[in-house]
PyMOL CGO cylinders between C-alpha atoms (Angstrom):
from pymol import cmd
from pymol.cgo import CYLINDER

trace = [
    CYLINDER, 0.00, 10.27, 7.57, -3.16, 8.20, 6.31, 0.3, 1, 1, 1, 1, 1, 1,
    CYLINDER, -3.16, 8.20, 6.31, -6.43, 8.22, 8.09, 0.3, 1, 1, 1, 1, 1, 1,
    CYLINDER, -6.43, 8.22, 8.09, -7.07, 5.16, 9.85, 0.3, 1, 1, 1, 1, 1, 1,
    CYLINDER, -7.07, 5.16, 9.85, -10.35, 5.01, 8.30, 0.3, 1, 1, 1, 1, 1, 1,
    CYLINDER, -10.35, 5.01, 8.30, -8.69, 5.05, 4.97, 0.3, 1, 1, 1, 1, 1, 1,
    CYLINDER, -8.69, 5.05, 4.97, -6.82, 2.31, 6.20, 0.3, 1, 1, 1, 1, 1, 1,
    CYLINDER, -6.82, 2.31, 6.20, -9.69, -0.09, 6.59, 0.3, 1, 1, 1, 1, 1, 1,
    CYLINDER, -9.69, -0.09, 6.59, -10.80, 0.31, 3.39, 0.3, 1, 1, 1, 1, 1, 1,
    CYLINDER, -10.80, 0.31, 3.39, -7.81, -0.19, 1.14, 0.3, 1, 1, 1, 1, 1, 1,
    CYLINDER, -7.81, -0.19, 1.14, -7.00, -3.11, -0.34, 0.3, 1, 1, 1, 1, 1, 1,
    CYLINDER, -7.00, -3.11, -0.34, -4.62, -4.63, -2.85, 0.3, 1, 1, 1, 1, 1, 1,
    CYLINDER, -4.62, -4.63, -2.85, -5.63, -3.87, -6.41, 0.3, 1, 1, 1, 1, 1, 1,
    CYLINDER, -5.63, -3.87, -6.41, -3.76, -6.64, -7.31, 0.3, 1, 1, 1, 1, 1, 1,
    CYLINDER, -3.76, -6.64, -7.31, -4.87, -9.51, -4.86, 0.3, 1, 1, 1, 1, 1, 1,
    CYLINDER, -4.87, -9.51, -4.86, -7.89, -7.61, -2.99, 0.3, 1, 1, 1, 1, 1, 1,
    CYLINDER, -7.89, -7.61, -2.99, -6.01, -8.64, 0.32, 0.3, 1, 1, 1, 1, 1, 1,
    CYLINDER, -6.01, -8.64, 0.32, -5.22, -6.67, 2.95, 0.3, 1, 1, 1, 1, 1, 1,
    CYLINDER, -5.22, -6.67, 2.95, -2.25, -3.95, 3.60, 0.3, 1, 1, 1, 1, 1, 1,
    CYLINDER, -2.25, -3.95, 3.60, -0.06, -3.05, 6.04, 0.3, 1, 1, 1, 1, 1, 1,
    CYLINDER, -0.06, -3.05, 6.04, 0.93, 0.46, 6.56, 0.3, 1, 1, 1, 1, 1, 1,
    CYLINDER, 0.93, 0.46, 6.56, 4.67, 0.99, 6.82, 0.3, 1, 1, 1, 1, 1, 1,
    CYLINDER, 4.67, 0.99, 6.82, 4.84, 4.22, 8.41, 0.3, 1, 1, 1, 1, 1, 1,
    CYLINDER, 4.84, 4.22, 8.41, 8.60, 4.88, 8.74, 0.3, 1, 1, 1, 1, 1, 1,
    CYLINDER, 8.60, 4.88, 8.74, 8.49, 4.47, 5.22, 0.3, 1, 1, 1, 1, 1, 1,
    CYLINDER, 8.49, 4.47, 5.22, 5.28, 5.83, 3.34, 0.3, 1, 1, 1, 1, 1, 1,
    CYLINDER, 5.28, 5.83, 3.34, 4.54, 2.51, 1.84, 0.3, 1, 1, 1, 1, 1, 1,
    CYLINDER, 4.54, 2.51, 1.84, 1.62, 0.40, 1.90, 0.3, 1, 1, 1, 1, 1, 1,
    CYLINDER, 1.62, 0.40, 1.90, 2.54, -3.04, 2.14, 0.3, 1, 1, 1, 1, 1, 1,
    CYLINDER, 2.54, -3.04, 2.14, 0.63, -6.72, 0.74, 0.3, 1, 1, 1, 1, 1, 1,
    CYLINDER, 0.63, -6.72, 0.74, 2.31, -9.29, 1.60, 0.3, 1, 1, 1, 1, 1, 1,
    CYLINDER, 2.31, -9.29, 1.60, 0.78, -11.90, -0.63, 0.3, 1, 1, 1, 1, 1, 1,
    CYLINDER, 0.78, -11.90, -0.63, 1.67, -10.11, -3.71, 0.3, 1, 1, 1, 1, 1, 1,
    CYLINDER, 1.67, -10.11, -3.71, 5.21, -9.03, -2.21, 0.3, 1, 1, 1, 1, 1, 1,
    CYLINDER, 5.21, -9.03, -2.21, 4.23, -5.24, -3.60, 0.3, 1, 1, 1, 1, 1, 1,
    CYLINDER, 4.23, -5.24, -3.60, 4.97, -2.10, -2.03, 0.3, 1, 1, 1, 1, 1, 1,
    CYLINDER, 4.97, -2.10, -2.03, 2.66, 1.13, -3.21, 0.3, 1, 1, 1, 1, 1, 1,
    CYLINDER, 2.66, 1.13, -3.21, 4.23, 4.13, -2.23, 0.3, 1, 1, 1, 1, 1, 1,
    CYLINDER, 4.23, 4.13, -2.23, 2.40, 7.27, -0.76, 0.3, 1, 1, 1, 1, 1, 1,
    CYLINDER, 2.40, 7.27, -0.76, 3.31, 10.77, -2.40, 0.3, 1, 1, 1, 1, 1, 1,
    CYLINDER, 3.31, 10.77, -2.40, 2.08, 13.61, -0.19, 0.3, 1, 1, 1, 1, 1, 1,
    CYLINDER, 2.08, 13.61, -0.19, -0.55, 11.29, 1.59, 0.3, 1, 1, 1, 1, 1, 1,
    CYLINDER, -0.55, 11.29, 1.59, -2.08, 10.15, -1.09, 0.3, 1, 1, 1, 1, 1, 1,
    CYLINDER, -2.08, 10.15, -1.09, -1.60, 6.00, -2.12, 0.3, 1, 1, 1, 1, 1, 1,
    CYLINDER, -1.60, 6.00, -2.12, -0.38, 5.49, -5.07, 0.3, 1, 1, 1, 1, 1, 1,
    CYLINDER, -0.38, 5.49, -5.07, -2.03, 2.47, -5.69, 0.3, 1, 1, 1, 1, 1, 1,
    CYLINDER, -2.03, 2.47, -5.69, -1.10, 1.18, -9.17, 0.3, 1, 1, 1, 1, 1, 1,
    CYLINDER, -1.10, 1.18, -9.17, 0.35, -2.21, -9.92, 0.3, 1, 1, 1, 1, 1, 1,
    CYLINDER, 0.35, -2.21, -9.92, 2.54, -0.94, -12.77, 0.3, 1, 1, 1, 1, 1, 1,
    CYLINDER, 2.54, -0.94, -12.77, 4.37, 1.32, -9.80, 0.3, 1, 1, 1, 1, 1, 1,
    CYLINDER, 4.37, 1.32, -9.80, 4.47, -0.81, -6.95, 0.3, 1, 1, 1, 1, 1, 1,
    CYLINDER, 4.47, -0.81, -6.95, 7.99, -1.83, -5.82, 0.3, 1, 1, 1, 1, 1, 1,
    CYLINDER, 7.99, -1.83, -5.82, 8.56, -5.48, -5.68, 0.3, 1, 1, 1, 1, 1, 1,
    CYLINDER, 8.56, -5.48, -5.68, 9.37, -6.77, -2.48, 0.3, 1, 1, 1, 1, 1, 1,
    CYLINDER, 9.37, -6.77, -2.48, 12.23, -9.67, -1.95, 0.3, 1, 1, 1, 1, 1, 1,
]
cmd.load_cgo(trace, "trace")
């Protein structure tokens, strides 16, 4: 689980917008972009080469 203070700082490194955290999931979400970055042992993997496309 991510720190909520961690929260409020992230951003998209694609768009600079904000995220939502998907909890059930361990995914941080943008919506603008329509990219998923997945969290691996609760760290964000925040690259734009690994982010899962969203429909």
């Amino acid at each position: 689980m991510l720190d909520d203070k961690l929260l409020e700082i992230l951003a998209c490194p694609k768009c600079k917008g904000d995220l939502e955290y998907d909890r059930k999931n361990e995914k941080l979400i943008c919506h603008k972009c329509k990219l998923a970055y997945a969290i691996k042992d609760d760290i964000p993997i925040m690259l734009i080469d690994e982010a899962e496309k969203l429909k």
